[in-house]
Structure formats: C-alpha cells, structure tokens
C-alpha positions in Angstrom: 56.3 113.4 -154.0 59.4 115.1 -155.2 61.0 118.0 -153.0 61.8 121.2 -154.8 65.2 122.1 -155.1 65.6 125.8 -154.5 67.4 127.8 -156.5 70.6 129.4 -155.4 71.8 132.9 -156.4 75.4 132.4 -155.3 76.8 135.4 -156.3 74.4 137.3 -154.2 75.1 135.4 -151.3 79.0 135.9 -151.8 78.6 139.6 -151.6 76.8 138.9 -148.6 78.9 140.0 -145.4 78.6 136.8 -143.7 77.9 134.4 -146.6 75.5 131.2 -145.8 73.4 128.6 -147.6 70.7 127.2 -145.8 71.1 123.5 -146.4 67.4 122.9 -144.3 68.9 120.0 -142.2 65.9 120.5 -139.8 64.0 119.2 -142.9 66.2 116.4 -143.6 66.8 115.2 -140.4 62.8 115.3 -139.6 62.1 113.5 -143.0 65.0 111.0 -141.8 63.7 110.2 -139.0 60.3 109.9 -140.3 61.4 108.0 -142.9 63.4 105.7 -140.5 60.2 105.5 -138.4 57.8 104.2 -141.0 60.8 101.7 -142.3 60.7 100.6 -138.7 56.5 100.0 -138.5 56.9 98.4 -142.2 59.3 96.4 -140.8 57.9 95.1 -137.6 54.6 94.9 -139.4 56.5 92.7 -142.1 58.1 90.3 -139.1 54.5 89.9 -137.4 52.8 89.4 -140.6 55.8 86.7 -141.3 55.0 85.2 -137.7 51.3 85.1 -137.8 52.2 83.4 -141.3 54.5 81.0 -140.3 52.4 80.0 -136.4 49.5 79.6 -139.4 51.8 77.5 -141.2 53.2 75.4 -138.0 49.5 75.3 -137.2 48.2 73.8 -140.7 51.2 71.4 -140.6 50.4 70.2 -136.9 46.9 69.9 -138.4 47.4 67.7 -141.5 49.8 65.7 -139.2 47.7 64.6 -137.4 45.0 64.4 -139.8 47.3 62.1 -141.3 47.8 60.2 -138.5 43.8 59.9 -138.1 43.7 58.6 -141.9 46.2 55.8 -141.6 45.1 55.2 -137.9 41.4 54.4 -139.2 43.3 53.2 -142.7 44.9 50.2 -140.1 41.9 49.6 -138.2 39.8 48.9 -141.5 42.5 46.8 -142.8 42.3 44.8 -139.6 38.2 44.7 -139.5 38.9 43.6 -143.5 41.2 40.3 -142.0 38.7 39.9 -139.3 35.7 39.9 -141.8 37.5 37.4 -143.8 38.1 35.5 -141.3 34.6 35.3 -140.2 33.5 35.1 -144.3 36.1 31.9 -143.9 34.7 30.8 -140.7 30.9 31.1 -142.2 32.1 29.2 -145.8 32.8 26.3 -143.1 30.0 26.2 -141.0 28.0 26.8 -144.3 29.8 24.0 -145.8 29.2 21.9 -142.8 25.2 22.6 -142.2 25.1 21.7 -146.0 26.9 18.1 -145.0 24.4 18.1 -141.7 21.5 18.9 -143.8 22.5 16.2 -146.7 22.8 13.7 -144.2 19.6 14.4 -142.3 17.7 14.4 -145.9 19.3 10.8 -145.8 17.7 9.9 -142.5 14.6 11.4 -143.6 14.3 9.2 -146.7 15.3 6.1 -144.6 12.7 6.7 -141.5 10.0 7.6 -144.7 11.2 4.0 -145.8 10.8 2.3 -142.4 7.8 4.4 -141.7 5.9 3.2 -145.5 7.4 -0.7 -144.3 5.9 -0.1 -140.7 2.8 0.6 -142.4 2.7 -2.5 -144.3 3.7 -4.4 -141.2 0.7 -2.3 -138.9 -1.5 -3.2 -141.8 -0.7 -6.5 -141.4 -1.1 -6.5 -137.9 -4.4 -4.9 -137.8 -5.5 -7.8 -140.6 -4.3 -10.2 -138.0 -5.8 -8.7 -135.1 -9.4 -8.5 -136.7 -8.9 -12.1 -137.9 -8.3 -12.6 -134.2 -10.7 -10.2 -132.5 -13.1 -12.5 -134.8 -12.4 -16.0 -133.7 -12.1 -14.5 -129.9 -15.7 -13.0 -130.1 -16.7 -16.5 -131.7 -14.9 -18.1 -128.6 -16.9 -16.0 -126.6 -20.4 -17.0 -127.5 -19.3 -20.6 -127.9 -17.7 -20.1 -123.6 -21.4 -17.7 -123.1 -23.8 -20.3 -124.6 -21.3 -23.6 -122.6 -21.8 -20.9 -119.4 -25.2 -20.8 -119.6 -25.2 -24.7 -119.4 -23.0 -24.5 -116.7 -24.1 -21.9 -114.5 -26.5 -23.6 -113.0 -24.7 -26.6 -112.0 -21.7 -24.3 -111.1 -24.0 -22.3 -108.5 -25.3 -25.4 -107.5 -21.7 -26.9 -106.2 -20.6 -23.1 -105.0 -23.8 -23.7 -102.6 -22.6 -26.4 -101.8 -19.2 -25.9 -101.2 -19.5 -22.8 -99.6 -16.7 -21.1 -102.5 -16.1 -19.2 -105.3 -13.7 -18.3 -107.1 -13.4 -15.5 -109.9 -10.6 -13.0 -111.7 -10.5 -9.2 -110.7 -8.4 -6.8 -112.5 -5.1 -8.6 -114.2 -4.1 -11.9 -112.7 -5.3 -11.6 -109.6 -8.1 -14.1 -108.2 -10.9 -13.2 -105.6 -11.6 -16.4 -103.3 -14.4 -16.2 -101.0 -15.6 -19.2 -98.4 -18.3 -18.9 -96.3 -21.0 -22.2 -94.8 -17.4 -21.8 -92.2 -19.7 -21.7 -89.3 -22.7 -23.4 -88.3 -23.9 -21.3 -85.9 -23.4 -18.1 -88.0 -24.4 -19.0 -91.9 -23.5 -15.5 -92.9 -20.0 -15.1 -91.6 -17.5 -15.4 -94.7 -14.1 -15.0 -95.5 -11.6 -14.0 -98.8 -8.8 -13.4 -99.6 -7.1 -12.0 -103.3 -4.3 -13.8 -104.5 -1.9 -12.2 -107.0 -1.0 -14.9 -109.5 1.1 -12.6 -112.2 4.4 -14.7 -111.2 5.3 -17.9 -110.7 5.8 -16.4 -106.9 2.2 -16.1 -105.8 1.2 -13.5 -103.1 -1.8 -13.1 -100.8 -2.3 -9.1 -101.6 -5.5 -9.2 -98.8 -7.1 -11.7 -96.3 -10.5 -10.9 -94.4 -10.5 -11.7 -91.5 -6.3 -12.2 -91.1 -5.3 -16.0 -91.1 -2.3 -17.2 -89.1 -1.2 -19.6 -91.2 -1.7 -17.9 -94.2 2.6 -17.4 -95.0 3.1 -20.8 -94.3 0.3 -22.5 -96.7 1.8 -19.5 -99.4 4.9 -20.6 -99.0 3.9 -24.3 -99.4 1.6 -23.5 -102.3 4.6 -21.9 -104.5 7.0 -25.0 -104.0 4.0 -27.3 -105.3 1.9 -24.7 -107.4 -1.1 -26.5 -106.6 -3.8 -23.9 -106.3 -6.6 -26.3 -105.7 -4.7 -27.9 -102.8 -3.9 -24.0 -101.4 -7.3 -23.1 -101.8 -8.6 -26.3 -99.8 -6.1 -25.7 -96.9 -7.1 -21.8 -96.1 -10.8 -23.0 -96.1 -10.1 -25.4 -93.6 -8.0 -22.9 -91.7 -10.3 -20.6 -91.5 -13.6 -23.1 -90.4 -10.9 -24.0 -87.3 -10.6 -20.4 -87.1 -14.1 -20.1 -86.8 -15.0 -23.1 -84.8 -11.7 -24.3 -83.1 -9.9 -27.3 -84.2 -12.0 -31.0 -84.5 -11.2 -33.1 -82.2 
C-alpha cells in the first residue's frame, strides 16, 4: 500500500505568521513501531519455525541412528546364525556321511547273517534229515525193547516178587528204588528212596522212612560206582531197621 504524499503549497505557508509543515511523525513513528512489531513476530515466528525444524531434524537423525543401529545389530546376528547354520549344515554333511558308512556297513552284515542264515538252513535241513533218520531207528528200537519187554515182564515181576525190589527211572536221571518183603511180621511195610544219578557224584534226593547209614553207604557207593552193591546194602539196612540186627 503506498502512502500519499501530500502536496505542499509552500508559499502559502511562508506568508503564514508562524510558518510550519506538518511532517505527521505521529504517523511515522506509529507505522515504525508497527512495522518493528510485526518484523519482531516474523522473526520470532521464523526462529521457532527454525527450532521446531531443526528438534525435527535432531529427532529424525536420532531416529535413523538408531534404526541404523537396529539394521546392522540384526545385520550381525544373521551373519552369526549364517556361521552357526553352516556349521550345523557341516556338522549334518558328517553325521550324514557317517550314517551312510553305518548304513553300508550294516547292509554288509545283513548280507553275511542272510548267508549264514541260507547255510544254517542247509545245515537244519540236514539236521532234521538226521533226526527223522534217527527218530526212525529209535521207534524201531522201541518195539524191538516193547515186544523183548513183553517176554520179560513176566519173569521180571516174577524176581521183583521175589526179591522184594524194583527199580525204575522218574524224571531225568534220577532212579526210584523201592524194597519191601523187609518184615515178616508186617508184609506191607516198604521203603524207597530216589537217587539222583546225573553226575558221577550220586545223591540220595529222598529216603522213606530215613536210614542212618544212608551217607556212609553213598559215600562208599561213589568211590566204587557200584550201584548193584549200593542198592543190596540199603536193603539190608533197612530189614535191620525193621527187625534189628541177626544175630
């Protein structure tokens, strides 16, 4: 807005007793000041606007900082997972290599136990030919020792009468030995006894009725091995037992 300049009659104002020009300073100095004033607001508005600028700017910076910081922080921790999965991707190559060596070697195994299994086979085979052959000529032994024991029977009852004993196999290796005729007055009253003959020690496993003497005739009968002789002793051990000692 441009101020007016007045126009100025000066040689009406010289004629003029007391001569003046009205310079309007009132004006001036109001329009200074004003003028001063909104330099002043344009200025302090100018510094804040500067400041908020540059606390955006210190701001910004402090952010991409440490947003830098955060990328090269996660930037290092990837490159150590990367060592650490390499390591493991070595560590895995090895045991993979190794399981591959285990795994060859038990194929190995597998095809020699296959090739002791298929000569097992043969040799089971051969067994089982053998045992029939065998289970054969036993059951042929059988009848031939059936049909001699049903010749013998009769005369073996006949001297187990008369000897008052028998003597037969229970279980494996073990003999049942039974006496009885041991006293006159009492035809029924027996005795036995079951001797264990698995060893070349024999052992008296029971005794009815319990015989004295018993350890000292086993101990006699396995320093001669005579069974016979052992079996005639207790018999006559047990008929003094019955009826006392002869005289």
């Amino acid at each position: 807005m441009s101020v007016r300049v007045p126009q100025l009659d000066l040689a009406t104002i010289l004629k003029q007793p007391n001569p003046h020009i009205d310079l309007r300073t009132n004006a001036y100095e109001t329009s200074t000041r004003n003028f001063l004033k909104a330099l002043t607001t344009w200025k302090n508005r100018s510094i804040n606007t500067i400041s908020e600028r540059r606390k955006s700017q210190v701001a910004e910076k402090k952010r991409l900082a440490e947003k830098i910081q955060q990328v090269e922080t996660e930037t290092n921790q990837c490159k150590l997972r990367e060592i650490d999965l390499v390591a493991e991707l070595e560590k895995e190559k090895e045991e993979r290599q190794e399981m591959e060596l285990s795994v060859a070697a038990f194929k190995r195994q597998l095809a020699s136990l296959r090739d002791k299994c298929s000569s097992i086979d043969s040799e089971i085979e051969q067994y089982r030919v053998i045992t029939e052959n065998l289970r054969r000529e036993k059951n042929k032994e059988r009848s031939i020792l059936r049909k001699n024991a049903s010749r013998v029977n009769p005369d073996l009852k006949f001297c187990e009468e008369n000897l008052g004993f028998s003597m037969e196999g229970i279980e494996n290796d073990r003999l049942f030995v039974r006496f009885w005729r041991l006293d006159p007055t009492d035809p029924e009253r027996d005795a036995s006894l079951v001797l264990d003959v698995s060893s070349t020690s024999y052992r008296v496993l029971t005794s009815s009725p319990l015989l004295p003497s018993l350890p000292i005739l086993l101990t006699s009968l396995n320093e001669t091995g005579d069974i016979y002789l052992f079996v005639k002793q207790v018999r006559e051990k047990y008929r003094e037992l019955y009826q006392g000692p002869t005289s």
